[in-house]
Structures are given as C-alpha cells and as structure tokens.
C-alpha positions in Angstrom: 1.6 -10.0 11.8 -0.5 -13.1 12.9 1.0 -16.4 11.8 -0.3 -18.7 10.1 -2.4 -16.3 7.3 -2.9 -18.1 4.8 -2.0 -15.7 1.8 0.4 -12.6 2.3 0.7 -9.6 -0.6 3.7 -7.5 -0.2 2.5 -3.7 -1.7 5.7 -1.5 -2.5 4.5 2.0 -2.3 6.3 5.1 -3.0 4.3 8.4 -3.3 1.0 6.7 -4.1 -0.9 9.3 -2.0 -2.6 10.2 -4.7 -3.3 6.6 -5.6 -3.4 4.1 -3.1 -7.3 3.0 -3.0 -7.2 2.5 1.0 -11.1 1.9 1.6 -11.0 -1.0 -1.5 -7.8 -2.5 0.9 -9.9 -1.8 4.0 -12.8 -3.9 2.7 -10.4 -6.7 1.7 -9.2 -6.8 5.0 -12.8 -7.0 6.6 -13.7 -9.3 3.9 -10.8 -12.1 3.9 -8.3 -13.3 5.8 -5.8 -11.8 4.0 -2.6 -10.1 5.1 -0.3 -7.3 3.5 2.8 -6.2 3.9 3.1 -2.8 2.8 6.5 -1.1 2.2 7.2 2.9 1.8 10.2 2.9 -0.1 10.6 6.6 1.1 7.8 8.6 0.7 8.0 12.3 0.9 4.0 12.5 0.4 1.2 11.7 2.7 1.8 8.5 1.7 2.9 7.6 5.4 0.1 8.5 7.0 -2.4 6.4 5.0 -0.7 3.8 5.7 -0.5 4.5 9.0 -4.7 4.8 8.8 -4.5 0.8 7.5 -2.2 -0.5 10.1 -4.0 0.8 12.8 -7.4 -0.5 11.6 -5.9 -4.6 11.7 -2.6 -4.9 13.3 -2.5 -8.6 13.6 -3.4 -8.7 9.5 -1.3 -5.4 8.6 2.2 -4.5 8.5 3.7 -1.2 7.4 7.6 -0.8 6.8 9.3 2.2 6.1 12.5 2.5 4.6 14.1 6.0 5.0 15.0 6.7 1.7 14.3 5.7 -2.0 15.3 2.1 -2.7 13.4 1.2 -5.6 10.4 -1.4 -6.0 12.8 -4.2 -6.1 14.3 -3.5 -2.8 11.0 -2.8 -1.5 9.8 -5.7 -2.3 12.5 -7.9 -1.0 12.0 -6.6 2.1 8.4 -6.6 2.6 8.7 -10.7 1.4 11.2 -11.3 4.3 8.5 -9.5 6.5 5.7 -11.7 4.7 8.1 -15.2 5.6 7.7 -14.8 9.4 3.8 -14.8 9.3 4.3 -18.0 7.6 1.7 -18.0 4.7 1.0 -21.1 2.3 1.1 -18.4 -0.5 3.0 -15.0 -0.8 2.9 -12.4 -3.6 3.7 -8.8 -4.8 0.9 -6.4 -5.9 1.0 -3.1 -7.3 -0.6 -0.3 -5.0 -2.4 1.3 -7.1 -4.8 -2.0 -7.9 -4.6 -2.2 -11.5 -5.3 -5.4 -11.0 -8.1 -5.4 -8.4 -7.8 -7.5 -5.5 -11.0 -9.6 -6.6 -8.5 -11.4 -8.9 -6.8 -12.8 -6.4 -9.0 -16.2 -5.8 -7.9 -16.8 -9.4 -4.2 -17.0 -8.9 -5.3 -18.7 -5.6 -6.9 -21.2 -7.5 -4.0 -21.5 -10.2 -2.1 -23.0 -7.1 -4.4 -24.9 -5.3 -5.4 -26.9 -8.6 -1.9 -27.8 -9.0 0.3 -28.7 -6.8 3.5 -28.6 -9.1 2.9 -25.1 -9.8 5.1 -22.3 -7.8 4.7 -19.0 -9.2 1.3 -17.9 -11.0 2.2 -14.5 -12.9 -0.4 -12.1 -13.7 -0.9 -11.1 -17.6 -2.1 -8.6 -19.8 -3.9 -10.2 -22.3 -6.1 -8.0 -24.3 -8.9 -10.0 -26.1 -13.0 -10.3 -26.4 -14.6 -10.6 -22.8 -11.3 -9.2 -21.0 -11.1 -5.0 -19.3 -7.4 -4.4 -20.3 -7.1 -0.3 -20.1 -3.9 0.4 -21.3 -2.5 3.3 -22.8 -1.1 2.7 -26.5 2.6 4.0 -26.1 2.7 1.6 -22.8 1.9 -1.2 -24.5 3.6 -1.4 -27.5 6.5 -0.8 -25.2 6.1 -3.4 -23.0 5.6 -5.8 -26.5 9.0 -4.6 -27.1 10.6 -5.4 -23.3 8.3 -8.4 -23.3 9.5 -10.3 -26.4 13.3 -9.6 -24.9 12.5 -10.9 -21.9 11.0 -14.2 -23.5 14.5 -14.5 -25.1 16.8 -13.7 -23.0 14.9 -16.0 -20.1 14.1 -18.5 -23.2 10.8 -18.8 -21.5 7.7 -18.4 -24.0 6.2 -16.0 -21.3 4.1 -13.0 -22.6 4.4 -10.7 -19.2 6.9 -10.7 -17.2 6.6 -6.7 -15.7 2.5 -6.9 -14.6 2.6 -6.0 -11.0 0.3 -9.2 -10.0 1.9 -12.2 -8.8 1.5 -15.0 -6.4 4.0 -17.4 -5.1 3.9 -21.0 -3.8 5.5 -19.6 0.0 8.4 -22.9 -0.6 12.0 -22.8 0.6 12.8 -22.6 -3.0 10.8 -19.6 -3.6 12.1 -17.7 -0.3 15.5 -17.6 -1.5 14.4 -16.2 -4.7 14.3 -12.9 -2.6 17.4 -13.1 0.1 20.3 -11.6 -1.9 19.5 -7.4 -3.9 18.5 -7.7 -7.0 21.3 -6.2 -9.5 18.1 -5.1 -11.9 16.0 -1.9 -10.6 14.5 -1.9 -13.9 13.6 -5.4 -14.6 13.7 -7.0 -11.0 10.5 -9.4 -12.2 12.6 -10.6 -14.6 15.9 -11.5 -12.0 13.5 -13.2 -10.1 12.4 -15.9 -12.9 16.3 -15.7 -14.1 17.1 -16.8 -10.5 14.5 -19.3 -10.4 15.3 -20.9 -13.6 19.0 -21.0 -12.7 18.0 -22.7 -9.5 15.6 -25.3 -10.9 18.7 -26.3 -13.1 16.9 -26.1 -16.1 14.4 -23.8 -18.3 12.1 -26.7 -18.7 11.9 -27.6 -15.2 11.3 -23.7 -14.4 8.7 -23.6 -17.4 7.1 -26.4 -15.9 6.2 -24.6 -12.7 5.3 -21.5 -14.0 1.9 -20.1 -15.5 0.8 -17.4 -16.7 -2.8 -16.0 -15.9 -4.5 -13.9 -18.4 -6.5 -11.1 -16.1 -10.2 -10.9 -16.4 -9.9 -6.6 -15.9 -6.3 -4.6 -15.8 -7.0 -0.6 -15.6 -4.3 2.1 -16.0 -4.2 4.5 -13.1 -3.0 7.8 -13.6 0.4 8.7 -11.9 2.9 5.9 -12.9 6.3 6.4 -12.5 7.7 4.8 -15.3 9.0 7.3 -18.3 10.3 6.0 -21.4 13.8 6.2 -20.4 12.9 3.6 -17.8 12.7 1.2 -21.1 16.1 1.5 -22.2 17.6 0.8 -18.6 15.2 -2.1 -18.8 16.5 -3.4 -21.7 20.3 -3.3 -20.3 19.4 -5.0 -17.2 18.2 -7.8 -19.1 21.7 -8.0 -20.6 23.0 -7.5 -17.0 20.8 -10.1 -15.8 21.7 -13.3 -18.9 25.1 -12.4 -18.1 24.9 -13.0 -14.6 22.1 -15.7 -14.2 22.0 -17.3 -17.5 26.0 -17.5 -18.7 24.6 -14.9 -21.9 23.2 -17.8 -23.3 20.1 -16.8 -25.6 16.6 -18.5 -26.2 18.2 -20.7 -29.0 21.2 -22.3 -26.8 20.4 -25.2 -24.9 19.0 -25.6 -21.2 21.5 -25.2 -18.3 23.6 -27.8 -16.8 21.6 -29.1 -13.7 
C-alpha cells in the first residue's frame, strides 16, 4: 500500500459474496484518496475472488489479506490495522463490508477529528430520530438496547453504541497498541478495545474525554448478517470477561482507575 494515505479503513469480510457492494468501493477508490485494507477471515465463497477484482483495480490504494481459516472479526480486524500502520495514515478505522453505513459518512467522522484535536476515536451510532435513515430490524435493536446499556456499565462510559461497525481512529501510538495483543472477546471485541483504551488513559474521564460518538445521518440493514441471537448471550459474558480483565470487575458506580 502507498504511504502516506491519508485515511486507511480496515474491512473484515467473511462470506460477504453475496454482500460486499464492490462497484460503491470501486467508485470510492476513483473518487478519494482513500485506502482499504480488506481481510478474508476465511472465506469458502467467491468472496476471494471479488476481492481479488478490487486489488487488482488500485494496488498502490488496495490491500487484500487472506487468513486461511475462520478467525473471527476481531482477529480480522487486528490484522488488517497492523497492515493499515505501515501505509502510515493520519486516520485509521474499521468498517463493516456490507456498507450499512455508506462510505459517504466518512467526511463526517473525518471532520469529528479534524475539528478537534483532543479527540482519538470517533464511533459511529445508531440513533434513530426525525431527519435520520436508521433501517433496523425490531428484534436487532431491542437487543442491542439490551447489550448496549451493559456495555455503558460495565465500561462506565455513558456511550449509546458500542457494536456499530463504523469507526475512525486518530492513527496515534496510543491507538496502535489498542490492536497488538488478540482480543480475549470474539463477541464483543468493540467493547475490549474501549476497555483497553480506558485502562490505558488511566482513567474513564480521560478516555470519555477523547471519545465521541457520532449519530449517523442513514444506517440500512443488509440481509445476510451473521449474528444469531445466541451471539447475544456470549456477548454478554465477554463483557464480564472483559471488566474482569481490563477494568478489576469494577462497575459503572465504583470510582475511576488508579492512573
């Protein structure tokens, strides 16, 4: 990939054949001078060749990884940000293949950033209200109300949406080593990496402090998701799994860490 880009989106993508939009990431490309990592956690589709169809259109801008077997998003996405570090972007992010959140959002989290200086990690979020396209099903978002408000307490962060596949990163040391150690969540990775940041800040006001949240203009459901209702209750006990490790089990109520 061509240094010096100056935003790099890492795309996990595991059987999204059926999914990925490729012409809408074609015309990014030829639009912007934006770069993607994209990482086939193990496809067994045509997902691979696709791909393959995108790299070969910008190689300098386009980077396809294949891991040999199913890692899970979380793994796939630690590895496709280690690819994005060597281009050496100003900003680095994660974005869900199937563009539920289109690509022409990303000049907002851009400007999230570029407004403030202080800020380090803009998350995308699902916000339904007047003058906003949020398309989700019912049963999907009641239960992510129910992961959501555990996350908020078990991070003690007053965050509404932790598990929206849209985020964008100030591309600091700091935020690097948010991603060089495996995630012990497969469920609820989004969440280990705001766990790790607050423990690394020193404090969940310091973290809070950097953060923001951006509500999304439009947010579509696309057909094909892998996540099954099961999914929520391993979700739930990697947010115990990640307090415990992260966070001391300390809840919402219990004072900030020790710096």
């Amino acid at each position: 990939m061509t240094p010096g880009l100056p935003v790099v989106l890492v795309v996990p993508c595991f059987d999204e054949a059926a999914r990925l939009p490729v012409q809408t990431f074609e015309a990014a490309i030829d639009a912007s001078d934006l770069g993607l990592v994209f990482v086939d956690d193990g496809s067994v589709d045509d997902t691979p060749a696709l791909l393959g169809r995108l790299a070969g259109r910008e190689p300098g801008r386009i980077t396809v990884l294949r891991a040999t077997s199913n890692r899970g998003k979380a793994e796939a996405v630690r590895i496709g940000m280690a690819a994005a570090r060597l281009a050496g972007p100003r900003y680095v992010g994660y974005w869900d293949a199937d563009l539920s959140t289109p690509l022409a959002a990303l000049p907002d989290f851009v400007a999230v950033l570029d407004a403030n200086p202080q800020c380090h990690m803009v998350l995308g979020s699902r916000v339904k209200a007047m003058g906003r396209t949020i398309d989700r099903r019912a049963i999907r978002h009641y239960a992510g109300r129910v992961f959501a408000t555990a996350a908020s307490a078990s991070l003690g962060l007053p965050i509404y949406d932790t598990q929206c596949g849209a985020k964008l990163f100030r591309a600091t040391s700091d935020v690097w080593r948010l991603f060089d150690q495996p995630f012990v969540s497969r469920w609820a990775f989004d969440v280990e990496v705001l766990a790790r940041y607050i423990r690394q800040c020193g404090s969940r006001q310091v973290a809070s402090d950097r953060l923001e949240e951006l509500p999304l203009r439009v947010w579509r459901h696309v057909p094909g998701s892998k996540v099954r209702p099961l999914h929520l209750l391993r979700a739930l006990i990697d947010l115990w799994r990640i307090r415990q490790r992260y966070l001391g089990g300390r809840t919402a109520a219990t004072a900030d860490l020790a710096p």
